[in-house]
C-alpha positions in Angstrom: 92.8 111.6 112.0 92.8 108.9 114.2 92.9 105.1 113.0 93.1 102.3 115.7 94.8 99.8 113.1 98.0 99.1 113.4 99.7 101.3 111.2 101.5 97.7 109.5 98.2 95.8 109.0 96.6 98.9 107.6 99.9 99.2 105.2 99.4 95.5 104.2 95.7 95.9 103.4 96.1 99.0 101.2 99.3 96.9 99.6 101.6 100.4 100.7 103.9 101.3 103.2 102.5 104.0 104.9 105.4 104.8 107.4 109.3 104.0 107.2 108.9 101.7 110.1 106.2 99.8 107.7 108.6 99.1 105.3 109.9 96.0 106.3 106.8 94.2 107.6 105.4 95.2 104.3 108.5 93.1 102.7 108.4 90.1 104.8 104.5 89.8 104.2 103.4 91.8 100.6 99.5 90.4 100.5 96.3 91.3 103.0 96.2 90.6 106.3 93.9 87.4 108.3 93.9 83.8 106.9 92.5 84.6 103.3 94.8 87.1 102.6 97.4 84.8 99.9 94.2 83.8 98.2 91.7 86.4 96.9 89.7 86.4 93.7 90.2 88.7 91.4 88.8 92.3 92.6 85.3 94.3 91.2 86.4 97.9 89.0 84.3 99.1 92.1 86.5 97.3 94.6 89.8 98.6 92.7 88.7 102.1 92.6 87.6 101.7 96.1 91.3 100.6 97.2 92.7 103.5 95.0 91.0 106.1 96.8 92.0 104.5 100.5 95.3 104.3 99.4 95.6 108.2 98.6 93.0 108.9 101.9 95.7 107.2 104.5 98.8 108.3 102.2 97.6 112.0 103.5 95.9 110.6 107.0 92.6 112.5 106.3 89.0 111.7 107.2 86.6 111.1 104.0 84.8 114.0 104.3 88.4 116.1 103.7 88.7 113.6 100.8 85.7 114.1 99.5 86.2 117.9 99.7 89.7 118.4 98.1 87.7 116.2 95.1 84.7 118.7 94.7 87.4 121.6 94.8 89.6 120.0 92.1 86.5 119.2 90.3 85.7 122.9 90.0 89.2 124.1 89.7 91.1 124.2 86.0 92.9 121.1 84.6 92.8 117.3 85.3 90.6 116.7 88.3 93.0 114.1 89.5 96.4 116.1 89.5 94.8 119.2 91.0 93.1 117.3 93.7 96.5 115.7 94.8 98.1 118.8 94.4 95.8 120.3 96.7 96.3 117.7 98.9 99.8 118.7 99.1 99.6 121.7 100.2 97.5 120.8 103.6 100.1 122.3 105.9 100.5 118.9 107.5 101.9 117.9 104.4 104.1 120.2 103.9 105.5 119.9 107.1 106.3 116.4 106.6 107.6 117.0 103.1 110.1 119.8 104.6 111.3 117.1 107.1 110.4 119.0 109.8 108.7 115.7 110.7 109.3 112.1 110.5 105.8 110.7 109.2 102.4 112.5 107.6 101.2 111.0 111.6 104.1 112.8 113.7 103.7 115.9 111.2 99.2 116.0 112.3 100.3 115.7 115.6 102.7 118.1 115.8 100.3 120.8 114.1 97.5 120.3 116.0 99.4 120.8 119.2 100.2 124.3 117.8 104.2 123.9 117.4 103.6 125.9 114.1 103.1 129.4 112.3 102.2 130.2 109.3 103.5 134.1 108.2 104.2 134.5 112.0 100.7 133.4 113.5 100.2 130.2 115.0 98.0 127.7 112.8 96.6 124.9 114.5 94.7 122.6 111.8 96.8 120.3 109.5 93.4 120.5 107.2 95.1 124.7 106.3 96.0 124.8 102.7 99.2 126.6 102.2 99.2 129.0 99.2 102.6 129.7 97.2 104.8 132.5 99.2 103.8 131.5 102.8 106.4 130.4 105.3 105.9 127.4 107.8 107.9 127.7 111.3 108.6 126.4 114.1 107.6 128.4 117.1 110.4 129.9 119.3 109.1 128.3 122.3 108.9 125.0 120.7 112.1 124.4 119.1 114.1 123.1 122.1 111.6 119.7 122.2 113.4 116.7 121.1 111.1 116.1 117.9 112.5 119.4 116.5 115.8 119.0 118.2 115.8 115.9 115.7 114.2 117.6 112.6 116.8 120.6 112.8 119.6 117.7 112.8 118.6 116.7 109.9 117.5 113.1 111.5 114.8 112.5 108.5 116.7 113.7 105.8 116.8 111.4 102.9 118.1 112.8 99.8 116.9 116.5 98.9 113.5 118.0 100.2 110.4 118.7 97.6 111.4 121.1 95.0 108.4 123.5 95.4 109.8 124.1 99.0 112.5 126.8 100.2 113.9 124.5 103.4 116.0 125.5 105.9 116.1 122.4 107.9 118.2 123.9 111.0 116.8 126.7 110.8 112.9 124.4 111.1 111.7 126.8 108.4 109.9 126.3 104.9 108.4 128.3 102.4 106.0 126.9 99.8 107.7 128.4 96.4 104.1 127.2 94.2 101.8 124.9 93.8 103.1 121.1 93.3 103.3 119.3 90.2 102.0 116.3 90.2 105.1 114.2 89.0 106.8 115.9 91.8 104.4 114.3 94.7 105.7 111.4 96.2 102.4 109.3 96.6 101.7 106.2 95.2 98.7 106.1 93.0 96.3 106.2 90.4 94.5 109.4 90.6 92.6 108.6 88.1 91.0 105.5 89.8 90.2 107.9 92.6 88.0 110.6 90.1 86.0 108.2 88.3 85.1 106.5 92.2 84.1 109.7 93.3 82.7 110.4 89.6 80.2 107.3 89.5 
């Protein structure tokens, strides 16, 4: 998905750091962007739920119809509507590629999927939006693995510590394998899923 904000200003407003690179702009100035941004009142439950659910929507770089849909399919699923929609959210393939390090940011990870670098049990999958289920192995396609973006990822360039525990990784060999479903406490993304259900809910 698209967003013409800069990826910093966005981070600021949504009180996150979206990216790596974010990080440190997000230190230097931790409140809202433009000239009221030090100084705002106290927010509405609707304005806090609002923020909640932005924060999850651009965590994951999806439009808010995908949003919307991954809630309505938690919503009829079994178990906490929150945990199941995040964990569904997880498995988007663009997610997993970025969680397998294969690329550097949820952005690079879309990008990289859509211009079909990627297979899915051998055949070539194209939309970030594909929802991995547990057994299936993400690759990199043979005739893509000598671009410098995987040249990178098969270094190991973006690791930081170990990859997600419900993946099988092979970083130099640019290959994962989604083991089963997430658990929520193993998800990396900061929020209240909670907040998000009962917007959605109202």
């Amino acid at each position: 998905m698209n967003n013409p904000r800069p990826k910093a200003k966005l981070s600021r407003a949504l009180g996150i750091p979206l990216t790596p690179k974010c990080v440190k702009y997000f230190e230097k100035r931790p409140f809202p962007p433009g000239v009221h941004g030090r100084g705002r009142r106290k927010a509405s439950d609707y304005q806090v739920r609002l923020l909640e659910k932005q924060r999850l929507r651009h965590q994951y770089n999806i439009s808010e119809a995908q949003m919307r849909k991954a809630y309505e399919d938690a919503h009829r699923a079994d178990g906490k509507t929150g945990e199941t929609m995040v964990t569904l959210l997880e498995r988007r393939l663009d997610a997993v590629v970025h969680r397998a390090v294969l690329a550097r940011t949820i952005y690079q990870a879309r990008q990289l999927v859509v211009h079909g670098h990627f297979t899915v049990d051998g055949k070539k999958v194209d939309r970030p939006g594909f929802r991995l289920k547990p057994g299936q192995v993400v690759e990199v396609r043979e005739s893509s693995r000598q671009k410098p973006p995987f040249q990178l990822a098969a270094a190991g360039a973006h690791l930081d510590g170990p990859t997600a525990p419900y993946l099988s990784t092979a970083v130099e060999e640019l290959r994962t394998t989604l083991l089963r479903a997430p658990e929520r406490k193993e998800i990396p993304v900061l929020c209240d899923e909670q907040l998000v259900v009962e917007f959605y809910a109202r």
